[in-house]
N, C-alpha and C positions, 0 to 999 in steps of 0.2 A: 407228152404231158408236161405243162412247167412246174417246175417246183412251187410250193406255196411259200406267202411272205408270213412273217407277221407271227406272233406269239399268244397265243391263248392261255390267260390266267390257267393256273393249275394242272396243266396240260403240258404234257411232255411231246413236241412235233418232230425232234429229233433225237436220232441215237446214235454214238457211237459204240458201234457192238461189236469192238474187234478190238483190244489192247491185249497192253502186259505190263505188268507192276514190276518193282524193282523187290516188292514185297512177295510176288509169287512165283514168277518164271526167271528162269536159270540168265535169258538173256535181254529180261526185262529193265529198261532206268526209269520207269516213270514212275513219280513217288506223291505219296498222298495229298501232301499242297499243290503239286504239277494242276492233280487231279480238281481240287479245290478250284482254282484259278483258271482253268479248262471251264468250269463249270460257270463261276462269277463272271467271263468273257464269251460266254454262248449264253445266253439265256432263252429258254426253249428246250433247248440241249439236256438230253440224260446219257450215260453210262452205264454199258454192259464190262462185266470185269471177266476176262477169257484167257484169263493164266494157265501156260503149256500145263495141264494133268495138275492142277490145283483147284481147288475151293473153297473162296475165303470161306472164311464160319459166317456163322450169318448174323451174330452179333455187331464182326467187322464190319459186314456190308451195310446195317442199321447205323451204326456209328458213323459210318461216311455219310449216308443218306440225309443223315441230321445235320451236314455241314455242306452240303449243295442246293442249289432250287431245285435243280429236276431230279428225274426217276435213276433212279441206281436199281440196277438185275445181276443177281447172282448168274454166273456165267464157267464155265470152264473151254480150252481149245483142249480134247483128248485127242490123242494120236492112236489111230485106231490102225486096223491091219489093211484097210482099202485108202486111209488117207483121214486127213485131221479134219474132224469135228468139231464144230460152237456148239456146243450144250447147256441148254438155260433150262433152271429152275431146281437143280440137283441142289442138295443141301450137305452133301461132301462125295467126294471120291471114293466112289466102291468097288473095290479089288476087282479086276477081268472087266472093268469097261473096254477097256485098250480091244478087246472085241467085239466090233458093231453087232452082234445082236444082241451080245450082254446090254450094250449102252443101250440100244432098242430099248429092250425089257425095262431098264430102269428109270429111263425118259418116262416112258408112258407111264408106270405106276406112278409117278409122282403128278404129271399132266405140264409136263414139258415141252420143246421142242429142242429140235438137232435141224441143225444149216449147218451144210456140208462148203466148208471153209478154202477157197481159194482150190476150187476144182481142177485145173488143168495148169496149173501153176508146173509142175515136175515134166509139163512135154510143149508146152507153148511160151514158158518165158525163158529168151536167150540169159536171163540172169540166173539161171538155175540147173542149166545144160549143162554146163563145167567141163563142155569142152567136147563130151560123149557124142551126142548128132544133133542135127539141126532141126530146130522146133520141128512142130508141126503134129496132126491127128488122124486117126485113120475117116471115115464116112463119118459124117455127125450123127445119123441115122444109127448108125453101130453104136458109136460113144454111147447113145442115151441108151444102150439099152446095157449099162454096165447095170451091177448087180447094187449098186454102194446106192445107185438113185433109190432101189425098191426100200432103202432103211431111211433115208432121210427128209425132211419134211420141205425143207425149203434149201435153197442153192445162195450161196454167195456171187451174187452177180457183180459186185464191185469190190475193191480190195487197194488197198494204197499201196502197195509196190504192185501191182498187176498191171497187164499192158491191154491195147483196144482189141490184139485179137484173141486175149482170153475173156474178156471180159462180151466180147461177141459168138464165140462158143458156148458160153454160160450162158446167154439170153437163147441164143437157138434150143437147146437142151431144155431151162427152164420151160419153154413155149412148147416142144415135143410131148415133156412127160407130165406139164399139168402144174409145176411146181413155183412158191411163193418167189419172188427174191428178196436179199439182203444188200446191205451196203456197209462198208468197216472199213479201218485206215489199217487194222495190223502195224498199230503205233507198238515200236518197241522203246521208241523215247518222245518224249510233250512235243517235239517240235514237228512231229508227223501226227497229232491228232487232230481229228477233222477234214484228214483230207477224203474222205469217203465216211457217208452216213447213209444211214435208214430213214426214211420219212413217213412217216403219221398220219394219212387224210384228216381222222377226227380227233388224234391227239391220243397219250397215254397216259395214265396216274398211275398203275401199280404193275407190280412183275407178272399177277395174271392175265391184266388186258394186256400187254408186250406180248407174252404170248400166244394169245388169243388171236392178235392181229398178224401176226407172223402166220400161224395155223392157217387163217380164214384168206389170204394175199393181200390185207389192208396197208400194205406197206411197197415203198419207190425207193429206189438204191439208185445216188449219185454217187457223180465223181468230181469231187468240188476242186481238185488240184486245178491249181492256176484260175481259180475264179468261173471254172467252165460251168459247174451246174449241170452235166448232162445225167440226163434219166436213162438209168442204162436197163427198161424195161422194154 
């Protein structure tokens, strides 16, 4: 499918749903004017904030909201014990997320989602092997049927340091078990945002339709590095 052109008054068609502040993660640089100016040079463009095991308050998140055009969603990345989480819609960090079915529990009472964040990044990318053995995955058939899929709602299909063959395990998997995909740069500083976004068929206004659309699979994860545009769905 191609990506769509064009910007819809009010309507938020894309997301970047994978950062990190220089304000909330340990090894984040990207600071609120980055943020700003992100925002006044994409228009269309909104912002999920997905700070390692933080949660702006949500007066911050208002506050920013009121100095961009598009959608701002409160966001966290938790580091859970099967592997790191995007959890949107929490309103702060509550003690024992770091165990997915605490985080389960607490997503859903509030009416959240969890997109399970750069899936096979620790066994398929040579940038992360550190030397131990050489990529690779046992049957795909096996993978899906890990435990971590039965907690999460939707898969990060694209990811901005991710390579084509995770990002092709994630689409086999996501198409196995049923599940939505995403798309995120995992900017740890402005000059990696954008290169991978979420797309919108009919656009988003608030952190409930983002949501929503997430939940129901109303959303296309590109991989915009180098101008490519591929739909990695």
């Amino acid at each position: 499918m191609e990506r769509l052109t064009g910007v819809t008054p009010g309507r938020t068609m894309w997301m970047e749903t994978h950062l990190h502040t220089r304000n909330g993660s340990h090894d984040g640089s990207i600071t609120l004017p980055e943020l700003i100016t992100f925002s006044e040079s994409h228009p269309g463009w909104g912002v999920c904030l997905t700070d390692h095991d933080y949660v702006w308050p949500r007066r911050s998140v208002e506050e920013l909201a009121r100095q961009v055009s598009g959608l701002v969603v409160s966001g966290v990345e938790v580091t859970t014990e099967l592997g790191h989480v995007l959890a949107y819609g929490l309103d702060e960090y509550v003690p024992g997320i770091h165990r997915i079915d605490k985080l389960r529990r607490e997503v859903e009472q509030v009416g959240g989602v969890m997109v399970l964040a750069h899936p096979f990044r620790s066994e398929l990318s040579p940038y992360y092997q550190y030397g131990h053995r050489p990529p690779g995955l046992p049957a795909i058939e096996e993978v899906a049927r890990r435990p971590v899929f039965d907690y999460v709602d939707a898969l990060e299909a694209c990811n901005g340091t991710g390579t084509a063959a995770e990002e092709e395990a994630v689409r086999t998997v996501a198409a196995l078990r049923g599940l939505p995909v995403t798309g995120g740069s995992d900017a740890h500083g402005a000059g990696a945002l954008g290169r991978c976004a979420t797309q919108f068929s009919t656009g988003v206004s608030t952190e409930r339709e983002f949501i929503e659309a997430v939940l129901s699979g109303g959303t296309l994860a590109f991989d915009l590095r180098g101008g490519k545009g591929v739909n990695t769905v």
